[in-house]
KEMIRO-631490 format. One record per residue (C-alpha): x, y, z; residue in three letters. Coordinates in steps of 0.001 Angstrom, whole numbers, plus 500000, padded with zeros to 6 digits. Layout:
BEGIN
XYZALA...
% end
This chain:
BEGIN
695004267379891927UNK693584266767895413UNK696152266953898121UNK695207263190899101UNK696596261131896332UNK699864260668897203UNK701211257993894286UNK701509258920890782UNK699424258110888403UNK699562259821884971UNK698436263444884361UNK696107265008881614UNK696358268592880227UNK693224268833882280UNK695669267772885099UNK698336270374883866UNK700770272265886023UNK698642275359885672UNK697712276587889676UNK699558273538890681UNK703042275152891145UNK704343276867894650UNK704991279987893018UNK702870279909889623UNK706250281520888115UNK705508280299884796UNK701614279268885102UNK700623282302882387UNK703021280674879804UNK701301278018878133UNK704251276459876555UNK704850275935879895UNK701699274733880764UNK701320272073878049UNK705068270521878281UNK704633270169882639UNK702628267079881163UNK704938265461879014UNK707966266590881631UNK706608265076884346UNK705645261587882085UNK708982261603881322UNK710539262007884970UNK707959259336885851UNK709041256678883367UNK712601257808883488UNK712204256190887527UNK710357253340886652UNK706728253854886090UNK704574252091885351UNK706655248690886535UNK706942250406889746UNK704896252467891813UNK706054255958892825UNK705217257679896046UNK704747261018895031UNK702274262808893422UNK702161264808889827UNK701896267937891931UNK705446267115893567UNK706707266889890130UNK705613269865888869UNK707391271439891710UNK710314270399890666UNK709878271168887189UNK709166275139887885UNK712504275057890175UNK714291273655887176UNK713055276548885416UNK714187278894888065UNK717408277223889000UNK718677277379884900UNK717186281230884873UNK719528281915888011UNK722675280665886235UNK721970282317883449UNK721235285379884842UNK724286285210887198UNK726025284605884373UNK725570288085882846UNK725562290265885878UNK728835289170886521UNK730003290088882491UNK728492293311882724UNK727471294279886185UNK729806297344885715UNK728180298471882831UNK724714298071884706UNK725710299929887707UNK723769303506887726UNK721930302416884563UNK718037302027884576UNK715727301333887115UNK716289298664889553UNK714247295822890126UNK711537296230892461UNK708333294153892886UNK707650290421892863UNK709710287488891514UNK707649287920887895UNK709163286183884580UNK710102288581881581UNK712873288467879050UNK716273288620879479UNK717367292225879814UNK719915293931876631UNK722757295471878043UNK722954299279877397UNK727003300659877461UNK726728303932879461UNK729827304361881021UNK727918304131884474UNK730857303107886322UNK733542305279884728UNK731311308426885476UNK731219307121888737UNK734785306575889378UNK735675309619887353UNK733400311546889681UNK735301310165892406UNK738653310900891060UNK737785314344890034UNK736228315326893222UNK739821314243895414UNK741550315934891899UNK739220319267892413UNK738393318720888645UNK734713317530889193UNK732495315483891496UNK729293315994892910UNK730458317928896558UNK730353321595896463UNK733809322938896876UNK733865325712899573UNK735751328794899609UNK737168330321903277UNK739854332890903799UNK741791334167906881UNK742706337734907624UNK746121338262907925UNK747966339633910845UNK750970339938912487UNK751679336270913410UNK752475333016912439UNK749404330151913629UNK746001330930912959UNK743050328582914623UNK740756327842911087UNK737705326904913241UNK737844329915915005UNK739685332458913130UNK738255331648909429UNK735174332893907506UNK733038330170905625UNK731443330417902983UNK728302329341905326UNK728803330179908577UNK727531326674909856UNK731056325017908887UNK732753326763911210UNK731431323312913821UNK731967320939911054UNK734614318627910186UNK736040320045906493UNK739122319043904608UNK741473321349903290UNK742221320971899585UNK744168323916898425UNK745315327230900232UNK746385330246897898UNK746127333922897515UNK743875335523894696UNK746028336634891560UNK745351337595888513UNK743748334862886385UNK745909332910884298UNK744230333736881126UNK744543337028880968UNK748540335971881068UNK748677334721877838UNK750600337528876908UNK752814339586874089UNK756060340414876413UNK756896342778873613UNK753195344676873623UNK752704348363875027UNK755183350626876113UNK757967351180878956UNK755157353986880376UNK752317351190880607UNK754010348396882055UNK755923350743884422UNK752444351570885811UNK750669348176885764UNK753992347332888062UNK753180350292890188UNK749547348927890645UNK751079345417891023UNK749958343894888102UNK752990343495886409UNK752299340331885437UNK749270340518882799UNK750384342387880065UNK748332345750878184UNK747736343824875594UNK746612339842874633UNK747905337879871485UNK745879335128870387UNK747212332571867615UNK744929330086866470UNK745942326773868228UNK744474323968869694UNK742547324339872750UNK744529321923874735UNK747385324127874161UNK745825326783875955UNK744796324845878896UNK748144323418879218UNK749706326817879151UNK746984328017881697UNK748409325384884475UNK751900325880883710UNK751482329682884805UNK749557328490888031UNK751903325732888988UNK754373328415888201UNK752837330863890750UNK751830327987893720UNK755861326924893206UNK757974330042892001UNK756445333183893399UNK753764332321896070UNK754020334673898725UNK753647332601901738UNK754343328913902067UNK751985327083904631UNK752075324462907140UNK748690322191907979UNK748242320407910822UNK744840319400912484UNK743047322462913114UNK746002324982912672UNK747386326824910112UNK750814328302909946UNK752226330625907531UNK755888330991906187UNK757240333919906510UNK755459335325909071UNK753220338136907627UNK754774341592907654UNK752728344903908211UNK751866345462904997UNK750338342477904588UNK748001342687907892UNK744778343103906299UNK745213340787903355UNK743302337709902781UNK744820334355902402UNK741896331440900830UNK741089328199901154UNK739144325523899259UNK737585323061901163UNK735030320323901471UNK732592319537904250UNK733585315640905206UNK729363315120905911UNK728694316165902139UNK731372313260900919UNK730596310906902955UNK726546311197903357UNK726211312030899487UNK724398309854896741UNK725183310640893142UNK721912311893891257UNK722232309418888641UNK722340306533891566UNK719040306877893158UNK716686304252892724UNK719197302900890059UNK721462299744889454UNK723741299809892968UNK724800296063893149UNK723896292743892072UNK721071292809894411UNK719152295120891998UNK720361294339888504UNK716958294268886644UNK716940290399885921UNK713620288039886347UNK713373284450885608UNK713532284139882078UNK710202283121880312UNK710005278907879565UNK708908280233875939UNK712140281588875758UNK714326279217875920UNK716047277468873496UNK716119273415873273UNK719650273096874610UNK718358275483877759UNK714833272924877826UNK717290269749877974UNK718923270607880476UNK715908271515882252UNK714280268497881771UNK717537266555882791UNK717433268759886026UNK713918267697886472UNK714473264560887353UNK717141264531889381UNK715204266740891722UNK712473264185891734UNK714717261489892362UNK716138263816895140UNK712429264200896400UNK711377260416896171UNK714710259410898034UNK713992261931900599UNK710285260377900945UNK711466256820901051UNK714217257507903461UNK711585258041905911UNK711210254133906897UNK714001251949906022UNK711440248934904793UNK708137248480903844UNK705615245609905256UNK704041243486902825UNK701954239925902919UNK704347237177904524UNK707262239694904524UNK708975243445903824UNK710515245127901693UNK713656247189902018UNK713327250140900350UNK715929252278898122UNK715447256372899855UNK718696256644900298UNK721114255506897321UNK717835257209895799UNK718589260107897532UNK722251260018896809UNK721849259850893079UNK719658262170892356UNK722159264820894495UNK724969263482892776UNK723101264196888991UNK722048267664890097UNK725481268273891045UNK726865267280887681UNK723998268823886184UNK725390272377887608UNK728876271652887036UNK728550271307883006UNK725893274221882673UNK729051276520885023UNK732070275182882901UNK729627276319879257UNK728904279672880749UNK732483279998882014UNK733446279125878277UNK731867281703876753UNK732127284642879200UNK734011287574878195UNK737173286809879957UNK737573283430878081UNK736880285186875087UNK739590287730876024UNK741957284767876450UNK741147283035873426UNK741352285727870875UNK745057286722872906UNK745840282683872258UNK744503283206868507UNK746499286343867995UNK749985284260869491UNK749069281584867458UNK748899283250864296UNK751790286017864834UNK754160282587865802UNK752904281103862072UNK753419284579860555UNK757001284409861913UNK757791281087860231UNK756183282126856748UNK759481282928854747UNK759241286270853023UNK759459286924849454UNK762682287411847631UNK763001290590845370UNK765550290699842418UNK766081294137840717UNK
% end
């Protein structure tokens, strides 16, 4: 339509929406392109046409029909990234590109944010994570304080001018597996000399029974918590950079190694799990696009329609606002732009408020509460159902 007609007059499917939108979101879809016609005949008569003359132009109309389109796709859309944004985060690729239509995306349950949080867990727990756990040691001596930074060897001698975090200090035993032990295998003789070689601990022989595996693993940390409580050799004391060890080491232990676990605070902080990159992240990126006008159902059209022509009404009140009256032979006339203006805000408005409350309605928290009011409900009405009498 050429830009210079500025009042409405009727359009033609030769007239059509198609090329004649800002955006051209939905110009491919020809349901889309055939009902811009009959949308924008009904916004026209729906103000007054053709008893009154309109000031704006098919185009205009059209304009508002596409953000219609968008503004219902954004609900919607908001609607399920906030139901299911955890189970989006780390899954799939993220959106990228322009702001092209497509169909509304199936959620996929893959635990993405319980990996993530269980990575994070582990990682503080030193059960998992992605950070490499370091290993450093000290070499005992005669004294109490040692200087980590200075006095330690790293695992990579870089760390040694890098902020790390302590997790666990310990000296090397004997694994606890190879405790899992018959006290009454092997003789006096052999367990005489495995105490000699201090190794009294881990038996000359192993019994297995067949058990669960849990069973095992459980038995495997009671014998370290046993050791780190009950028969650690030195007790330790943290703070900042120093270490200090209780008792203080005796000559026979000069020469000895105590270890350390550790992470590097730049790994943690700088890190980005694998299955993050170029994934889900935040609702920024959830892989939604306006939903196709194809798509959508007649309840979703409706309201679209409705929505429509309150933007237009919007628009036209905006237009007229501009002079207050209008000159015409052996007079004026006032002119309506703002109470125009007014109600087609005030319809929009409405318009947003219903389509929130349905979507609130049927999200998964209300449908959390109503099947916990449902299960009340009928446990109360089981209560009050008397039960059956048996004679005999």
């Amino acid at each position: 339509m050429p830009k210079s007609v500025f009042v409405y007059t009727d359009p033609t499917i030769n007239t059509s929406a198609d090329g004649d939108t800002p955006f051209g979101l939905y110009d491919a879809d020809s349901t889309f392109v055939t009902e811009s016609v009959e949308v924008c005949k009904y916004v026209a008569r729906k103000m007054g046409h053709p008893v009154m003359q309109l000031e704006i132009p098919s185009s205009s109309i059209y304009a508002c029909f596409e953000e219609a389109i968008s503004d219902y796709s954004t609900y919607i859309n908001n609607y399920n990234i906030r139901n299911w944004m955890w189970e989006y985060y780390g899954n799939g690729d993220k959106i990228s590109g322009s702001l092209s239509t497509g169909s509304v995306q199936p959620v996929k349950s893959h635990g993405g944010s319980a990996v993530y949080l269980s990575d994070q867990y582990g990682e503080l727990a030193n059960v998992g994570g992605n950070t490499t756990l370091h290993t450093g040691s000290i070499t005992l001596e005669r004294k109490q304080e040692y200087d980590i930074p200075s006095e330690a060897s790293f695992s990579d001698s870089s760390h040694s001018d890098k902020r790390i975090e302590i997790q666990t200090i310990f000296n090397y035993g004997p694994s606890a597996v190879t405790r899992f032990y018959d006290p009454f295998a092997g003789s006096f003789e052999q367990r005489n000399m495995l105490d000699n070689f201090g190794m009294g601990n881990v038996a000359p022989a192993v019994s297995f029974i067949l058990r669960p595996i849990y069973q095992d693993i459980t038995r495997a940390q009671a014998i370290e918590n046993n050791d780190r409580i009950r028969k650690a050799a030195f007790s330790f004391e943290l703070v900042n950079n120093k270490l200090r060890l209780f008792p203080v080491p005796e000559q026979k232990d000069v020469g000895d190694k105590v270890y350390f676990n550790y992470y590097v605070k730049s790994e943690r902080t700088n890190l980005t799990p694998d299955y993050l990159e170029d994934k889900v992240s935040d609702p920024s990126n959830v892989p939604y696009k306006f939903i196709t006008y194809s798509e959508i159902n007649s309840v979703g059209r409706q309201w679209i329609r409705r929505y429509t022509l309150a933007l237009a009404k919007e628009l036209l009140g905006i237009i007229r606002s501009k002079y207050s009256s209008m000159p015409i032979p052996n007079g004026e006339v006032s002119l309506d732009g703002e109470a125009l203006k007014a109600e087609g805000r005030e319809e929009k408005n409405q318009l947003i408020e219903e389509l929130k409350l349905f979507l609130d309605q049927v999200s998964l928290t209300a449908k959390a509460e109503n099947e916990a009011a449902e299960a009340q409900a009928q446990s109360i009405k089981l209560g009050r159902t008397p039960l059956k009498i048996y004679i005999g």
